[in-house]
Each structure stands twice: as structure tokens, then as C-alpha cells.
PASEBA-1860 file (N, C-alpha, C; in nm, 3 decimals):
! residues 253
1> XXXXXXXX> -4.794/1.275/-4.593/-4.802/1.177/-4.486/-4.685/1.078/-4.492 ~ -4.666/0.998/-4.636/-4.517/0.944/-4.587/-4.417/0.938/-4.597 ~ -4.395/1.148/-4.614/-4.259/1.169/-4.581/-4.275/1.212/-4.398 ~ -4.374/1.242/-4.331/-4.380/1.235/-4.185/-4.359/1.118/-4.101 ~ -4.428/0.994/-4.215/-4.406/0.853/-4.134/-4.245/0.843/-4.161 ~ -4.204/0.857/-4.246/-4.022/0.906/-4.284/-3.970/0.980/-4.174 ~ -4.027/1.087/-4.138/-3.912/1.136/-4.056/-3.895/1.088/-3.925 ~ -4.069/1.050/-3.895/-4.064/1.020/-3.777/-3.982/0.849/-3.723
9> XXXXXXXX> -3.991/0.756/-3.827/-3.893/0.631/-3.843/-3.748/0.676/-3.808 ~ -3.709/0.792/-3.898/-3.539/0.842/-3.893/-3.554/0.857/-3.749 ~ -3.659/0.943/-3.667/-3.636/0.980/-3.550/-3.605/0.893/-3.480 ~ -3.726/0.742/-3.429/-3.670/0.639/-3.366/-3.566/0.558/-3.359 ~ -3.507/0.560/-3.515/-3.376/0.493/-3.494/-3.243/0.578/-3.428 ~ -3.277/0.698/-3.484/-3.180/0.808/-3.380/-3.131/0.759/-3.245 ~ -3.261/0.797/-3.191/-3.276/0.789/-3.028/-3.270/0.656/-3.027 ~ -3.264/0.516/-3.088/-3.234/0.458/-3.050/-3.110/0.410/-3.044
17> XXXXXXXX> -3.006/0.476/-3.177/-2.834/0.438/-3.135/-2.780/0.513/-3.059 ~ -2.884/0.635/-3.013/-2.781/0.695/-2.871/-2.777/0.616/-2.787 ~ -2.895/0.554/-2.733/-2.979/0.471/-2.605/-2.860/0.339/-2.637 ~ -2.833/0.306/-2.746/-2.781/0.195/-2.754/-2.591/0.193/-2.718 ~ -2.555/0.335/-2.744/-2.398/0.345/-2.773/-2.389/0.455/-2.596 ~ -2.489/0.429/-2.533/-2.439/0.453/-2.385/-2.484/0.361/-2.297 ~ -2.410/0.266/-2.253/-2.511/0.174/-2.139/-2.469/0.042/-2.141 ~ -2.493/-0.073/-2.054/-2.419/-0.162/-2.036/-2.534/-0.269/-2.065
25> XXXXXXXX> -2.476/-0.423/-2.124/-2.577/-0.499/-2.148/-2.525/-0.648/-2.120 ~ -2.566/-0.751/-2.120/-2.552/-0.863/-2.030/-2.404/-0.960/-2.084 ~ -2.345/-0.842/-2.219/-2.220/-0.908/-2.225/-2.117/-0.823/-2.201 ~ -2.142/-0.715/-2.103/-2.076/-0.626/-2.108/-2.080/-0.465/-2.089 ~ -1.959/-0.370/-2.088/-1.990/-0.219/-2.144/-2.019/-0.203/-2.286 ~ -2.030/-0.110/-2.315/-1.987/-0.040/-2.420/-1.982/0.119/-2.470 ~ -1.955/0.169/-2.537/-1.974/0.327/-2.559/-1.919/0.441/-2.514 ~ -1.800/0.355/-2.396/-1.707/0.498/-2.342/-1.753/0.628/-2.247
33> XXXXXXXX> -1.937/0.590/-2.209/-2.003/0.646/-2.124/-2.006/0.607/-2.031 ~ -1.970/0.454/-1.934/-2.042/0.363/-1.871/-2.069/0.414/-1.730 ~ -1.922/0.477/-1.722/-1.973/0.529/-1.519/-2.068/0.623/-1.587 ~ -2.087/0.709/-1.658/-2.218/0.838/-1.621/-2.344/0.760/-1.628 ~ -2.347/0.638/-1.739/-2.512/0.638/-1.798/-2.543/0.463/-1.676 ~ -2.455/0.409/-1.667/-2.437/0.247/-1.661/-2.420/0.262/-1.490 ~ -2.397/0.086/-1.449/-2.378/0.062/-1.337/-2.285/0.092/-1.260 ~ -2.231/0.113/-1.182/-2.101/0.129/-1.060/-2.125/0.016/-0.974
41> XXXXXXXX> -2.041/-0.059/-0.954/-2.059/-0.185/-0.825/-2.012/-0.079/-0.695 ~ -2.054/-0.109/-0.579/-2.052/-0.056/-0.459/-1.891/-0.093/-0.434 ~ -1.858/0.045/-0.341/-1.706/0.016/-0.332/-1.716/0.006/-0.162 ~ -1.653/-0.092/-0.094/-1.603/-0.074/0.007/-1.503/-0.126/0.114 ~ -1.370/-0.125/0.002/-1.264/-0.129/0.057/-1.159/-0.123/-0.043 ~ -1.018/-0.152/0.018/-0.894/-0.068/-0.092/-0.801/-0.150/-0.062 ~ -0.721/-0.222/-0.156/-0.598/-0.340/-0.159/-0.484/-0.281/-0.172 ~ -0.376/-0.283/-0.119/-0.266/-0.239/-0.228/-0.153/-0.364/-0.189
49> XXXXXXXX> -0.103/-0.383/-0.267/0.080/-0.430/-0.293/0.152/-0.314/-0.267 ~ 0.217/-0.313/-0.171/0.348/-0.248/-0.125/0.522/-0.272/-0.144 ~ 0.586/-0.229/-0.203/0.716/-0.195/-0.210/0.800/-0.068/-0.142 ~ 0.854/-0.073/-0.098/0.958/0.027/-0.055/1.143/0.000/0.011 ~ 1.143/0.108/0.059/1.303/0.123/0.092/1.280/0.094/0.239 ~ 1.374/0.021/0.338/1.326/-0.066/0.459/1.482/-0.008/0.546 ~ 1.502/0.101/0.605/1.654/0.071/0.652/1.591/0.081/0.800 ~ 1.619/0.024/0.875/1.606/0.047/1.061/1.661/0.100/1.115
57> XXXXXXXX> 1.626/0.189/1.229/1.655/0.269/1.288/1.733/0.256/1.424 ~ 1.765/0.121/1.437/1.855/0.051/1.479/1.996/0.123/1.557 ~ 2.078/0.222/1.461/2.191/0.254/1.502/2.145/0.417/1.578 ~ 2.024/0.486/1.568/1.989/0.555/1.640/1.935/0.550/1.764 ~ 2.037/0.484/1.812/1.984/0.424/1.971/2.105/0.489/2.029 ~ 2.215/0.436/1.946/2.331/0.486/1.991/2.385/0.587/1.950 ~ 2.476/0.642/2.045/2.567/0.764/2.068/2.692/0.745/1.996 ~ 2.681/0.778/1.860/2.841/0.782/1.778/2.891/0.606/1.743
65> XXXXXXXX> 2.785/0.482/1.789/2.781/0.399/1.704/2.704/0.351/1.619 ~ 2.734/0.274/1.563/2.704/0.217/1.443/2.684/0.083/1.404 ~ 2.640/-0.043/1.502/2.642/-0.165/1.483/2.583/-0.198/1.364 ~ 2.437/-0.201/1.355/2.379/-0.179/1.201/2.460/-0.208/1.103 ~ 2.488/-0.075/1.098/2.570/-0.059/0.966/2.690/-0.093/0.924 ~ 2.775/-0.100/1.053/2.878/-0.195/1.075/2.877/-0.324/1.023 ~ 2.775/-0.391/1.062/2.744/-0.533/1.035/2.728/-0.526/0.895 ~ 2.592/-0.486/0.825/2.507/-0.496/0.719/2.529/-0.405/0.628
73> XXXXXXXX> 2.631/-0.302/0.647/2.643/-0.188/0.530/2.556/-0.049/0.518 ~ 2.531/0.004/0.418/2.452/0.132/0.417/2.422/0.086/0.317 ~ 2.407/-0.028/0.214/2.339/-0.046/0.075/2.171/-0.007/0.118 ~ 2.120/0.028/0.024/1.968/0.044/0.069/1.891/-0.093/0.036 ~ 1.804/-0.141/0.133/1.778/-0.300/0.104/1.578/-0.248/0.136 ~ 1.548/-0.343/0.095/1.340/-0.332/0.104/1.296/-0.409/0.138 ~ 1.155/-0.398/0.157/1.055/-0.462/0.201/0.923/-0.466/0.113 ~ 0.865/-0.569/0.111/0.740/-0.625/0.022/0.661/-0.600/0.105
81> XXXXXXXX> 0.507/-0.596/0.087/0.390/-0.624/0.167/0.280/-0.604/0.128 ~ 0.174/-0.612/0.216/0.057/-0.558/0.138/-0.059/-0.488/0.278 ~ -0.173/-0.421/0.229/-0.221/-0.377/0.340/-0.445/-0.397/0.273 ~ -0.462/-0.384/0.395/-0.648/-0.382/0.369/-0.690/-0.293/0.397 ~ -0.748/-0.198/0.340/-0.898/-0.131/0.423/-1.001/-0.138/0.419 ~ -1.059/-0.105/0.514/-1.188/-0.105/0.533/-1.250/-0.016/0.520 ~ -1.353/0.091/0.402/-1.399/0.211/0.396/-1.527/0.202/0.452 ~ -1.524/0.208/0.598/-1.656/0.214/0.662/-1.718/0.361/0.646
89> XXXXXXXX> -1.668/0.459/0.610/-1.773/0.577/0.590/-1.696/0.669/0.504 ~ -1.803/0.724/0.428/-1.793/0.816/0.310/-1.850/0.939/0.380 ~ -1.712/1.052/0.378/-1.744/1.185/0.448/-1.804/1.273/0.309 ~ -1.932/1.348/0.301/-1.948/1.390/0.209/-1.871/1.499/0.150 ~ -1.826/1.512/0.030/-1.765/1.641/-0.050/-1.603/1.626/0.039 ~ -1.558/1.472/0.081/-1.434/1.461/0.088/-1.390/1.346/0.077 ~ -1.411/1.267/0.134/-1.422/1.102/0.074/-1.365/0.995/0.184 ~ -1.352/0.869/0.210/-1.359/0.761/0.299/-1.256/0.778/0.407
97> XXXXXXXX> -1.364/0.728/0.518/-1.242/0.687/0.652/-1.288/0.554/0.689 ~ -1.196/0.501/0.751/-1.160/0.341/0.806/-1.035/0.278/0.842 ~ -1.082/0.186/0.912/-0.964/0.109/0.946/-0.876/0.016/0.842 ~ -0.749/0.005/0.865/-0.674/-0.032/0.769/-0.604/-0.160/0.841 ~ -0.543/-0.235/0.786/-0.412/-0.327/0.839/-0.293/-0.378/0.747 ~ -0.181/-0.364/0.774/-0.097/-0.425/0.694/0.007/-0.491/0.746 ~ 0.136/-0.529/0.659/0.239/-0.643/0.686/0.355/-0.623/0.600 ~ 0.441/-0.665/0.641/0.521/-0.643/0.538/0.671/-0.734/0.583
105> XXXXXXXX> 0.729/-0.754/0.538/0.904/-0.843/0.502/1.016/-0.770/0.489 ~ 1.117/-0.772/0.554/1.248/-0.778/0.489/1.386/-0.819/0.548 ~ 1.482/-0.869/0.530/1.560/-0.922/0.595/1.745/-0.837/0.542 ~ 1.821/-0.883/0.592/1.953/-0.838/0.582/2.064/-0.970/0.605 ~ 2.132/-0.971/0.532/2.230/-1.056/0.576/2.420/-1.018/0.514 ~ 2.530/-1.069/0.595/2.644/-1.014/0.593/2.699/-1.155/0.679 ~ 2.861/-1.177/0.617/2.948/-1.255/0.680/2.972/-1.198/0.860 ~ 2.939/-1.292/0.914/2.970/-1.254/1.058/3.083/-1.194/1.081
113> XXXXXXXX> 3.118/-1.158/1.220/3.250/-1.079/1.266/3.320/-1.193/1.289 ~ 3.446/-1.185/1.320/3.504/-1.273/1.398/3.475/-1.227/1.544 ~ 3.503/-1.374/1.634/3.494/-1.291/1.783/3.602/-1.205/1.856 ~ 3.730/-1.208/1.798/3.850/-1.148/1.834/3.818/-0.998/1.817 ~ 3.723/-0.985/1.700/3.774/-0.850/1.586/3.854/-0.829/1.499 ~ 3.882/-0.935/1.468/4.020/-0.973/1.315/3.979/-0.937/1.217 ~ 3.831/-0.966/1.179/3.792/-0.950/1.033/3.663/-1.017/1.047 ~ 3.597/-1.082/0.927/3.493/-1.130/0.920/3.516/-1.302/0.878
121> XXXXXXXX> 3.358/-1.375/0.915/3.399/-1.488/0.909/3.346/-1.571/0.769 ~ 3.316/-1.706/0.732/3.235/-1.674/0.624/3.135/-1.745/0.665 ~ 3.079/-1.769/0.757/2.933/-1.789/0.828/2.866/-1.650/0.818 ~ 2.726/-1.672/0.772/2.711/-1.556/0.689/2.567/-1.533/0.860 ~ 2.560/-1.368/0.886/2.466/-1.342/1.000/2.394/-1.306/0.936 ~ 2.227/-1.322/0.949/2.121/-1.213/0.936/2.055/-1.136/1.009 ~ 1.956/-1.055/0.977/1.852/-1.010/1.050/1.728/-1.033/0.949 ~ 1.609/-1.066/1.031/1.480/-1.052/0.983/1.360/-0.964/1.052
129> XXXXXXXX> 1.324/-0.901/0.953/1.191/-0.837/1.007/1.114/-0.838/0.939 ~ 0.955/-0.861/1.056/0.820/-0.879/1.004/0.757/-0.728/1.093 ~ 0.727/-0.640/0.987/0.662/-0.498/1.021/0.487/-0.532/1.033 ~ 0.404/-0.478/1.100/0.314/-0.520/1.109/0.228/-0.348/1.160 ~ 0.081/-0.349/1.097/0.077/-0.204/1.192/-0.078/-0.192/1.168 ~ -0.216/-0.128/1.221/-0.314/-0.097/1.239/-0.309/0.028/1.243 ~ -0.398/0.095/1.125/-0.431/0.227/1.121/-0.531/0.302/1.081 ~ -0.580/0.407/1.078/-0.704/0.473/1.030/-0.673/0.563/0.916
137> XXXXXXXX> -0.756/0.522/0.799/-0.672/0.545/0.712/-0.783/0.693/0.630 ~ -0.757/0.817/0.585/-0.848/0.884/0.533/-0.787/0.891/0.368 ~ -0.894/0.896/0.315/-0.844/0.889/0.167/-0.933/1.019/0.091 ~ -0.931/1.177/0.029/-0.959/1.305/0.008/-0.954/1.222/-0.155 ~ -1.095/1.157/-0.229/-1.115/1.131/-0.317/-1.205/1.209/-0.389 ~ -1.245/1.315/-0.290/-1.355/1.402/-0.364/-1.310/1.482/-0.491 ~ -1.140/1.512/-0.516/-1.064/1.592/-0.676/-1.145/1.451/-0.757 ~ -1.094/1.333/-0.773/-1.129/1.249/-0.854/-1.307/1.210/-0.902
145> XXXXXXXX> -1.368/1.222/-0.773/-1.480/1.196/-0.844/-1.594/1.328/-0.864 ~ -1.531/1.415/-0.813/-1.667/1.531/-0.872/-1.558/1.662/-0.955 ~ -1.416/1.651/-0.974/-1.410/1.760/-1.018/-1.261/1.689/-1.124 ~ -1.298/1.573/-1.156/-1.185/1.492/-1.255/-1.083/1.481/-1.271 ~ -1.017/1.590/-1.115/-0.884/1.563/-1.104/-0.846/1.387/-1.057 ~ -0.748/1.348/-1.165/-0.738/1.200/-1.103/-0.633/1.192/-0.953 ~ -0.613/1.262/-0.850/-0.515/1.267/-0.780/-0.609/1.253/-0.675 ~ -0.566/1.176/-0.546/-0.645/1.107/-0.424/-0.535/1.162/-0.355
153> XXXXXXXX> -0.512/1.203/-0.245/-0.401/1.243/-0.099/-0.500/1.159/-0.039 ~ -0.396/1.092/0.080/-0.456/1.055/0.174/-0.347/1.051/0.348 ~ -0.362/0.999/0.408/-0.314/1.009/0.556/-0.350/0.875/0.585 ~ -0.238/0.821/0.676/-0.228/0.712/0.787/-0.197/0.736/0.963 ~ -0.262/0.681/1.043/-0.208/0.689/1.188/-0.271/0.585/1.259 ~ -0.160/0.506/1.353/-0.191/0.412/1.408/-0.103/0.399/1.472 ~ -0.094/0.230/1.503/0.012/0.157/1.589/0.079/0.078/1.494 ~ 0.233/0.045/1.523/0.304/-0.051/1.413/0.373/-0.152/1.565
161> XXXXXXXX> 0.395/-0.272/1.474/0.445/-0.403/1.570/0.554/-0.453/1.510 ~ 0.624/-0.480/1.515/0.740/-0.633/1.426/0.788/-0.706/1.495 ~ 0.825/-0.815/1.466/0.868/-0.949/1.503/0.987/-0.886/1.446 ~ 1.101/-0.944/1.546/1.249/-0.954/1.440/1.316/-1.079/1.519 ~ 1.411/-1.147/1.440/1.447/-1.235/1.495/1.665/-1.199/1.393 ~ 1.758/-1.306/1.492/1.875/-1.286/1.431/1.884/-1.446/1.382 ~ 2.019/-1.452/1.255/2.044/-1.555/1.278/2.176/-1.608/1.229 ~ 2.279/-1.717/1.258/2.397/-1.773/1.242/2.418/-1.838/1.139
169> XXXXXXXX> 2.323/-1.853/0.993/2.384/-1.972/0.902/2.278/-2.074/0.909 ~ 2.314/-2.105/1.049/2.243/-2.285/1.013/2.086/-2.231/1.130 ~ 2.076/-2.150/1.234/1.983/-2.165/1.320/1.977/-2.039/1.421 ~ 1.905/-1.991/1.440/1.861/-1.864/1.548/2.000/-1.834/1.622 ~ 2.034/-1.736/1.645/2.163/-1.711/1.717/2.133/-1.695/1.855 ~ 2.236/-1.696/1.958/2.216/-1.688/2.081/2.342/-1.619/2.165 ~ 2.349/-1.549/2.245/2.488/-1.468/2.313/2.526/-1.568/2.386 ~ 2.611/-1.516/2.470/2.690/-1.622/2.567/2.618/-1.622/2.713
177> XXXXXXXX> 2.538/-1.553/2.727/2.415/-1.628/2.818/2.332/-1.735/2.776 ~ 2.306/-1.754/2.627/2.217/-1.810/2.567/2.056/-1.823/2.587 ~ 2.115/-1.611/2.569/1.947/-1.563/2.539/1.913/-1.574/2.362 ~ 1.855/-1.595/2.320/1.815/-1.606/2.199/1.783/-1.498/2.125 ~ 1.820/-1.428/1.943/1.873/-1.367/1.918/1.702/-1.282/1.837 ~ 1.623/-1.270/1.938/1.486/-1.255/1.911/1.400/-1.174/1.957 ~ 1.287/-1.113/1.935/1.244/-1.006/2.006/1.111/-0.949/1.907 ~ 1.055/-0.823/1.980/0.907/-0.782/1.931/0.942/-0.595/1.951
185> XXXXXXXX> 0.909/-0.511/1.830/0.911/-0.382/1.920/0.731/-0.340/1.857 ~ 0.718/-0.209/1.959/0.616/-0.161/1.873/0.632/0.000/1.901 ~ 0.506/0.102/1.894/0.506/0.242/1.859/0.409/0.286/1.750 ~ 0.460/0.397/1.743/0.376/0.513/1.632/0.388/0.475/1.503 ~ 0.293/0.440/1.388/0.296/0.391/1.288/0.182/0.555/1.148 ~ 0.279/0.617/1.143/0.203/0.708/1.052/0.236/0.754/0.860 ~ 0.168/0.805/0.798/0.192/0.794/0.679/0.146/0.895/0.578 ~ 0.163/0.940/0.514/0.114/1.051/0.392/0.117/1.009/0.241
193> XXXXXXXX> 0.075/1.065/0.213/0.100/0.957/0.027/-0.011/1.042/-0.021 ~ 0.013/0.994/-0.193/-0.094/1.030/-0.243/-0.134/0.897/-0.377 ~ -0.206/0.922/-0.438/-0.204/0.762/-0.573/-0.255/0.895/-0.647 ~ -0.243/0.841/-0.810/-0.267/0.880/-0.954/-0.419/0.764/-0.996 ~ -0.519/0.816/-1.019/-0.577/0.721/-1.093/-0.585/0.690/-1.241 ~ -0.570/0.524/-1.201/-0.525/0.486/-1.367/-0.649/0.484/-1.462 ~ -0.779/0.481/-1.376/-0.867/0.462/-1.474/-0.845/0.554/-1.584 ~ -0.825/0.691/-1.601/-0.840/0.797/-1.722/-0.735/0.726/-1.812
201> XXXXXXXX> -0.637/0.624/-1.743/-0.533/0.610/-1.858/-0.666/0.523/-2.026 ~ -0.753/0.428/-1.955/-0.816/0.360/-2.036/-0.964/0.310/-1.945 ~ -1.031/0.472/-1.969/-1.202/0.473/-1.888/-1.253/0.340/-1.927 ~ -1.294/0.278/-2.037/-1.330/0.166/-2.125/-1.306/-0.003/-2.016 ~ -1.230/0.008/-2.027/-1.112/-0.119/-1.932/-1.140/-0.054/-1.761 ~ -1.151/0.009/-1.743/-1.199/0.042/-1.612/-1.301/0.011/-1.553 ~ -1.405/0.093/-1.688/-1.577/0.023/-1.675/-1.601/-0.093/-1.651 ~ -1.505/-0.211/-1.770/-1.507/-0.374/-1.812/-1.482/-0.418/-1.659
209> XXXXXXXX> -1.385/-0.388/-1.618/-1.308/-0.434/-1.485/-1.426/-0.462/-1.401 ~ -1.450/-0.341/-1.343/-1.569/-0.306/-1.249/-1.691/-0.396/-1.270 ~ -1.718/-0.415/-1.408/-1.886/-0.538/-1.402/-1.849/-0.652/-1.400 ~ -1.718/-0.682/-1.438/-1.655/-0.815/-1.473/-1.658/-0.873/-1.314 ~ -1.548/-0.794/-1.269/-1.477/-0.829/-1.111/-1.495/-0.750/-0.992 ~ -1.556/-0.615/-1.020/-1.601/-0.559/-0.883/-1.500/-0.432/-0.896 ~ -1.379/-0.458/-0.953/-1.316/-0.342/-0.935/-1.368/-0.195/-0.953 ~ -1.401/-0.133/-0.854/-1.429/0.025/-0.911/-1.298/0.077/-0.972
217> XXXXXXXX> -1.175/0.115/-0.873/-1.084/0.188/-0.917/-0.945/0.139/-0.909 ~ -0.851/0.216/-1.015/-0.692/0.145/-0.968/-0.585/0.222/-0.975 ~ -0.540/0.217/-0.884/-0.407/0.338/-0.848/-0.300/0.315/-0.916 ~ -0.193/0.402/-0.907/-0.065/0.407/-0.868/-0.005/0.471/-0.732 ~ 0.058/0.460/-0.649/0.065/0.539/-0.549/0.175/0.576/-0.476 ~ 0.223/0.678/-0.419/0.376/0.752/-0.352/0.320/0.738/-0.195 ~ 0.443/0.660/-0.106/0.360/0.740/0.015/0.521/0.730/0.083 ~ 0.513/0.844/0.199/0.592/0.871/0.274/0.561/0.764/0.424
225> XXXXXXXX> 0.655/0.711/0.472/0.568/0.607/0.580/0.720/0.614/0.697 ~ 0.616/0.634/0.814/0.732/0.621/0.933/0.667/0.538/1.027 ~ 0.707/0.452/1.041/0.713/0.362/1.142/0.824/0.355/1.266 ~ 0.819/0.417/1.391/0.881/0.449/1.466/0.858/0.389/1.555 ~ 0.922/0.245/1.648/0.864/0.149/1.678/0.997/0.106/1.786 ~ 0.970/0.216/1.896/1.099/0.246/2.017/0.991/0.209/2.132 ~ 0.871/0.167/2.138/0.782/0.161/2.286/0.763/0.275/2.292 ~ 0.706/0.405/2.239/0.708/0.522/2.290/0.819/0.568/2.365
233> XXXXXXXX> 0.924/0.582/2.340/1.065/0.614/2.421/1.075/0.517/2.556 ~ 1.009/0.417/2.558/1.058/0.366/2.684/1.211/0.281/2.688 ~ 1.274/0.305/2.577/1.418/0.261/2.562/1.453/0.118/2.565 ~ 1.378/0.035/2.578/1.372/-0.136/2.603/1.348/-0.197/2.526 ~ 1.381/-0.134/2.379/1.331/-0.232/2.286/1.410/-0.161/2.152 ~ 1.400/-0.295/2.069/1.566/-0.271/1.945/1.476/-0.156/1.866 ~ 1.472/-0.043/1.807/1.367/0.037/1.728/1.479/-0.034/1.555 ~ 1.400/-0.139/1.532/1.369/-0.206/1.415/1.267/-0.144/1.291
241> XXXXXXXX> 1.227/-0.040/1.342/1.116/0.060/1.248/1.188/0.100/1.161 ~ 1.108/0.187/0.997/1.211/0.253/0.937/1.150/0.376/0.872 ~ 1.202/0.497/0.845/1.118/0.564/0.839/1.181/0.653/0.634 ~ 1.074/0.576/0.565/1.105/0.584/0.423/1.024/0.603/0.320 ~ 1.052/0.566/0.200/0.907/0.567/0.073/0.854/0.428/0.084 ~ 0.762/0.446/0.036/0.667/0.303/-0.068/0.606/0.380/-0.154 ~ 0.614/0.229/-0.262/0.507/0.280/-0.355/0.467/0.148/-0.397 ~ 0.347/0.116/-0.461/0.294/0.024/-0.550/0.123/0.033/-0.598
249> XXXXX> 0.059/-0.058/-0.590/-0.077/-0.066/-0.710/-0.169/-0.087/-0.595 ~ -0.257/-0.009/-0.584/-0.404/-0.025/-0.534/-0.532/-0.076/-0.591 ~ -0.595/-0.095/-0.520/-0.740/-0.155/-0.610/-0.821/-0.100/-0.491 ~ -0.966/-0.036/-0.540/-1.087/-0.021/-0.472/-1.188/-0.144/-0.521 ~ -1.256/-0.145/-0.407/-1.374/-0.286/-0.450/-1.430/-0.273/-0.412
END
């Protein structure tokens, strides 16, 4: 009898450091199990910080010129930004669609021309643009969560907008009508990409994240992005769009 009350003691403590080394408790994860055995906070939506290469499409208006580049060079120059979504629905055995929005920066600047055509002056010209665009965004997360590939593809399509404005040094430029050196285009705003998920780099810190702050998941991400932003060919407007990479850091929440 009490080598049975023996075994059966060994037994409860057993089952109880499994119970104990999978599962989450009010200071925390622990045990390197947490998404299978533990909580998941509800995800429904996706952040990212954006970086990329920004050149405009500007000198493809014209026939064998080149103002653009004339002015500002062929150095490759970028744009910052960031974008939201909204994962209003989870397609089963493929993963979220919703609406998205983003924004983004970048500007150019170069010593003006002279007005003769002599050379350049040292009043320095810019350009600025504010990219702007609404899209529906699908994100094919079903490799990552049922078959552990960490790789997400996803797709963009919408509308893109920008503000651009020029300027002289000291204040907005103006021609010799003294129309002002300013304007709006918009168009087709579409995109392809894919992100890496970082959670497998450190599952542990992933789990923590998620009970701490909400974060479910966190990317890295490639995307191909064209923003083509001519009015639909109606020819009346500067196509300030650019059609290039980004990449930067996502977050699901």
C-alpha cells in the first residue's frame, strides 16, 4: 500500500509539471508552448512602416524629354510612410480581406537653372510629394498558420492621390503667369509583396508580446508597388506616381 500511495504521489506531481511548463499565468508566458496550449488576443488589423525607392514618372509624359531628370538627376531618392488595415474578414483555409490606407513622403531638390540656359543657379529648386492611396488589401496567411510555413503573399488594389507642390528657396514657385507651382494627381494604385514571419525567429517573445501588448504577429516584408497616378490617361495631370520596391516591419493586432 505505500509503495502505491508512492507511485500514485510521483504520478500527480508529473501531470502536474506538464500542466505547469505549458500555459500562461497572471505574470506572464511560459514553456515555449503558448500559442498551442495558452491565449491568442484577437487579431484585427495590420500596421506597417514603409520604406522604399520613390522615382516619378514624371519624364514619361514626354516624347524624348527629360525635365525630371534634367533638373533632379537619376540618383535614386525615397520615400517614408506608413499604412492601416483593416481585416474585416477571415476567408477560411486562406486568410484576411479589408480595407487598407496609407501615406507616404518624399521630396527632391537641385540648384535651379538659370533662365537664359547658361548653367545653374545657386538658389536651390525642389519638388515635394505627398503619395496617398486606398486599397483592398488580401493577405494568403493560411502557409503560416496551419502548415508552418512562415511566408504570407499578399495583393493590393485601389486608388492612389498626391499632393505635390514646387519650390524656389525661400517660398512656393510660380511661372510668369503667376500660376503657382502646385497641383493634385490621382489613378490606379496596386501592389504584390510578400512578409517573412519573425515570430519563429523567437516563438517565446512573440507569445510575451501578444499578452503584454496585443501583438499577435510581426513581419518583415518585400513588396512590389505601382502607383500610376496619370487620371486614368486623361493627360491633365503631372503623373508624380512611381512605380518601385518597399520594404519595412509589420505588426498584426
Amino acid at each position: 500500500m505505500k509503495r502505491l500511495r508512492l507511485g500514485v504521489f510521483a504520478a500527480v506531481l508529473s501531470a502536474s509539471s506538464v500542466t505547469f511548463a505549458q500555459g500562461t499565468d497572471e505574470f506572464g508566458s511560459y514553456g515555449g508552448m503558448e500559442r498551442r496550449y495558452g491565449y491568442e488576443s484577437p487579431q484585427n488589423a495590420a500596421f506597417e512602416a514603409r520604406f522604399g525607392r520613390y522615382q516619378p514618372g514624371i519624364d514619361d509624359e514626354f516624347s524624348g524629354a527629360t525635365p525630371f531628370q534634367s533638373t533632379f538627376g537619376n540618383d535614386s531618392r525615397y520615400s517614408i510612410g506608413f499604412e492601416v488595415d483593416w481585416q474585416a474578414l477571415r476567408i477560411p483555409s486562406l486568410g484576411t480581406l479589408g480595407p487598407g490606407v496609407g501615406w507616404a513622403y518624399t521630396s527632391f531638390s537641385a540648384d535651379a537653372f538659370l533662365s537664359d540656359g547658361t548653367g545653374r543657379a545657386a538658389q536651390e529648386t525642389t519638388l515635394e510629394i505627398m503619395p496617398m492611396y486606398v486599397v483592398g488589401v488580401l493577405r494568403a496567411d493560411v502557409f503560416a498558420k496551419q502548415f508552418s510555413i512562415p511566408l504570407v503573399p499578399y495583393a493590393k488594389l485601389g486608388l492612389g492621390y498626391a499632393m505635390w507642390w514646387t519650390g524656389d528657396g525661400s517660398d512656393g514657385s510660380v511661372d510668369d503667369a503667376g500660376v503657382k507651382g502646385r497641383g493634385a494627381s490621382y489613378g490606379l494604385h496596386y501592389a504584390l509583396g510578400g512578409m517573412f514571419l519573425l515570430d519563429v525567429l523567437d516563438r517565446t517573445s512573440a507569445v510575451e508580446m501578444d499578452n503584454a501588448v496585443g501583438v499577435n504577429n510581426t513581419y518583415f516584408f518585400f513588396e512590389w508597388t505601382v502607383a500610376n497616378l496619370d487620371g486614368f490617361g486623361a493627360g491633365d495631370q503631372m503623373q508624380v506616381g512611381s512605380n518601385s520596391w518597399t520594404l519595412g516591419l509589420a505588426l498584426e493586432i
